[in-house]
VEXZASE-402799 format. One record per residue (C-alpha): x, y, z. Coordinates in steps of 0.1 Angstrom, whole numbers, plus 5000, padded with zeros to 4 digits. Example, Ala and Ser with C-alpha at 12.3 -4.5 7.8 and 13.67 -1.06 7.14 Angstrom:
<pts>
512349555078 513749895071 
</pts>
This chain:
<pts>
146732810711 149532780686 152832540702 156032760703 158932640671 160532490704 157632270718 159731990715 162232110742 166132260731 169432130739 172132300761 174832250777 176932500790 180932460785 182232710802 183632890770 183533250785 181733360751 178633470766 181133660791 182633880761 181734050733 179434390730 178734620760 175434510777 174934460815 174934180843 172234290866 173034160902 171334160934 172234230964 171633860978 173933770945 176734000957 176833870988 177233490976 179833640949 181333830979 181833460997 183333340965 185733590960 186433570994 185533971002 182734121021 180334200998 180834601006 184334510994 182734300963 180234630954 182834870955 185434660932 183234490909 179634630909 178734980889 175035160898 172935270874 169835440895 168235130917 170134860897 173534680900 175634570874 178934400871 181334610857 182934590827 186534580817 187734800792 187134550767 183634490779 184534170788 183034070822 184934130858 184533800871 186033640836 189633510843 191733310823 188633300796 186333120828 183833280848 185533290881 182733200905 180533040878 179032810907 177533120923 177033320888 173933520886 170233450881 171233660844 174033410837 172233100849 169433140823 171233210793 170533130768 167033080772 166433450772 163533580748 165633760724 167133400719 164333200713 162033400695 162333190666 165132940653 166833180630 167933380666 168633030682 170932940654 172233320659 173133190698 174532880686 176933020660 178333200697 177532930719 178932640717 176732490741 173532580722 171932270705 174332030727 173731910760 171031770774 167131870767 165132100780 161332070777 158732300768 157632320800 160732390821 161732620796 158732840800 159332820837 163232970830 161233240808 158833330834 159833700850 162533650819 164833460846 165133750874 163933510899 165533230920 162932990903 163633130865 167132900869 167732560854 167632340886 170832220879 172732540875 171332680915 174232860932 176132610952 175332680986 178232561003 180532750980 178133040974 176133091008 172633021020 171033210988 167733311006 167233621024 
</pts>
Protein backbone atom coordinates (compact mmCIF):
# COMPACT_ATOMS: atom_id res chain seq x y z
CA UNK A 1 0.00 0.00 0.00
CA UNK A 2 1.30 3.31 -1.20
CA UNK A 3 2.38 5.86 2.18
CA UNK A 4 0.24 9.08 1.95
CA UNK A 5 2.70 12.60 0.68
CA UNK A 6 2.31 13.15 4.55
CA UNK A 7 3.67 9.88 6.05
CA UNK A 8 6.11 11.73 7.71
CA UNK A 9 3.65 13.54 10.03
CA UNK A 10 2.58 17.69 9.44
CA UNK A 11 3.15 20.60 11.53
CA UNK A 12 0.45 22.78 13.28
CA UNK A 13 -0.08 24.89 15.52
CA UNK A 14 -3.00 26.82 15.93
CA UNK A 15 -2.65 30.71 16.74
CA UNK A 16 -5.75 31.79 17.35
CA UNK A 17 -5.86 34.07 14.16
CA UNK A 18 -9.68 33.85 13.58
CA UNK A 19 -8.91 33.08 9.74
CA UNK A 20 -10.40 29.80 9.61
CA UNK A 21 -13.45 31.71 11.46
CA UNK A 22 -13.98 34.09 8.28
CA UNK A 23 -14.00 34.10 4.83
CA UNK A 24 -16.62 32.22 2.35
CA UNK A 25 -20.12 30.95 3.54
CA UNK A 26 -19.82 27.27 4.65
CA UNK A 27 -21.17 25.72 7.91
CA UNK A 28 -20.11 24.79 11.67
CA UNK A 29 -22.03 21.68 12.28
CA UNK A 30 -22.75 21.49 16.10
CA UNK A 31 -24.23 19.04 18.32
CA UNK A 32 -26.37 19.10 20.73
CA UNK A 33 -23.74 17.90 23.61
CA UNK A 34 -21.51 20.88 21.83
CA UNK A 35 -24.25 23.50 22.48
CA UNK A 36 -24.64 22.66 25.75
CA UNK A 37 -20.81 23.06 26.65
CA UNK A 38 -20.92 26.40 24.38
CA UNK A 39 -24.16 27.28 26.29
CA UNK A 40 -21.84 26.93 29.72
CA UNK A 41 -19.36 29.16 28.03
CA UNK A 42 -21.45 31.79 27.07
CA UNK A 43 -22.94 31.60 30.20
CA UNK A 44 -26.77 30.80 28.62
CA UNK A 45 -28.81 27.72 28.72
CA UNK A 46 -28.22 26.02 25.85
CA UNK A 47 -32.12 26.60 24.67
CA UNK A 48 -31.03 30.22 25.00
CA UNK A 49 -27.52 29.34 23.02
CA UNK A 50 -29.77 27.47 20.04
CA UNK A 51 -32.11 30.11 19.65
CA UNK A 52 -29.35 33.02 19.38
CA UNK A 53 -26.54 31.33 17.73
CA UNK A 54 -27.53 28.02 16.13
CA UNK A 55 -29.57 27.92 12.54
CA UNK A 56 -31.35 24.25 11.47
CA UNK A 57 -30.98 22.95 8.39
CA UNK A 58 -33.29 19.56 8.45
CA UNK A 59 -31.63 17.19 11.37
CA UNK A 60 -28.35 19.32 11.55
CA UNK A 61 -27.19 22.34 13.59
CA UNK A 62 -25.08 24.96 12.49
CA UNK A 63 -23.62 28.10 13.94
CA UNK A 64 -24.94 30.97 12.34
CA UNK A 65 -23.33 33.22 10.37
CA UNK A 66 -23.03 37.01 10.49
CA UNK A 67 -23.72 38.93 7.68
CA UNK A 68 -20.33 38.80 6.72
CA UNK A 69 -20.22 35.09 7.02
CA UNK A 70 -17.90 35.47 9.65
CA UNK A 71 -18.64 33.12 12.47
CA UNK A 72 -20.97 34.02 15.69
CA UNK A 73 -18.77 33.07 18.32
CA UNK A 74 -15.74 35.23 16.57
CA UNK A 75 -15.20 38.51 18.73
CA UNK A 76 -12.59 40.89 18.54
CA UNK A 77 -11.00 38.51 15.51
CA UNK A 78 -10.87 35.36 18.49
CA UNK A 79 -13.09 32.59 18.79
CA UNK A 80 -14.94 33.38 21.92
CA UNK A 81 -15.19 29.95 23.62
CA UNK A 82 -12.27 28.45 21.59
CA UNK A 83 -11.59 26.08 24.72
CA UNK A 84 -15.03 24.49 24.12
CA UNK A 85 -14.99 25.03 20.09
CA UNK A 86 -16.42 22.25 18.21
CA UNK A 87 -15.30 18.72 17.10
CA UNK A 88 -15.45 20.85 13.27
CA UNK A 89 -13.12 23.47 14.68
CA UNK A 90 -10.84 21.23 16.72
CA UNK A 91 -9.78 19.24 13.66
CA UNK A 92 -9.00 21.78 11.26
CA UNK A 93 -6.99 21.66 9.40
CA UNK A 94 -6.55 18.17 9.09
CA UNK A 95 -9.73 17.86 7.09
CA UNK A 96 -9.52 15.78 3.66
CA UNK A 97 -10.05 18.59 1.40
CA UNK A 98 -6.77 19.83 3.03
CA UNK A 99 -4.55 17.20 2.81
CA UNK A 100 -5.33 15.57 -0.21
CA UNK A 101 -2.05 16.47 -1.52
CA UNK A 102 0.56 19.22 -0.67
CA UNK A 103 -0.39 21.70 -3.32
CA UNK A 104 -3.97 21.92 -1.02
CA UNK A 105 -1.85 21.99 2.17
CA UNK A 106 0.23 24.85 0.91
CA UNK A 107 -3.41 26.22 -0.15
CA UNK A 108 -4.27 26.04 3.97
CA UNK A 109 -1.05 27.46 4.81
CA UNK A 110 -1.13 30.53 2.63
CA UNK A 111 -4.65 31.05 5.14
CA UNK A 112 -3.30 29.51 8.16
CA UNK A 113 -0.78 30.70 9.67
CA UNK A 114 -0.51 27.82 11.83
CA UNK A 115 -0.19 25.31 9.03
CA UNK A 116 3.51 23.95 8.70
CA UNK A 117 4.25 25.50 12.33
CA UNK A 118 3.77 24.02 15.51
CA UNK A 119 4.44 20.97 16.72
CA UNK A 120 4.17 17.41 14.61
CA UNK A 121 1.60 15.40 14.04
CA UNK A 122 2.30 11.77 12.91
CA UNK A 123 0.89 9.62 10.39
CA UNK A 124 -0.81 7.79 12.61
CA UNK A 125 -2.60 10.33 14.89
CA UNK A 126 -3.46 12.09 11.90
CA UNK A 127 -5.39 9.22 10.37
CA UNK A 128 -7.05 8.89 13.77
CA UNK A 129 -8.30 12.88 13.41
CA UNK A 130 -9.34 11.80 9.76
CA UNK A 131 -11.33 8.81 10.87
CA UNK A 132 -15.36 9.68 10.65
CA UNK A 133 -13.59 13.05 8.99
CA UNK A 134 -13.37 14.47 12.74
CA UNK A 135 -17.29 14.21 13.70
CA UNK A 136 -16.39 12.27 16.67
CA UNK A 137 -15.06 13.04 20.27
CA UNK A 138 -11.95 10.77 19.29
CA UNK A 139 -11.33 12.51 15.64
CA UNK A 140 -9.82 15.66 18.07
CA UNK A 141 -6.20 16.32 18.60
CA UNK A 142 -5.82 15.26 22.34
CA UNK A 143 -4.63 18.48 23.13
CA UNK A 144 -7.29 20.56 21.77
CA UNK A 145 -10.37 18.36 24.01
CA UNK A 146 -13.00 20.89 25.29
CA UNK A 147 -11.94 21.98 28.66
CA UNK A 148 -14.16 20.36 30.98
CA UNK A 149 -14.09 22.64 33.69
CA UNK A 150 -14.72 25.63 31.47
CA UNK A 151 -16.86 23.67 28.95
CA UNK A 152 -18.85 20.96 30.97
CA UNK A 153 -18.58 17.13 31.47
CA UNK A 154 -18.58 16.61 27.45
CA UNK A 155 -20.10 13.03 27.55
CA UNK A 156 -23.72 12.31 27.42
Amino acid sequence: MKKPWYHEGLHFGCVQCGRCCTGAPGYVWVTAEEIKRLAKAKGMTPRQFRLEFVVDYGEKMSLAERPNYDCVMLEDGRCSVYDCRPRQCRTFPFWKHNIKNRRAWKRAARECPGVDHGRLYGLEEIRHILEDGGQTDDAAPPESAPDEQRCGDPSP
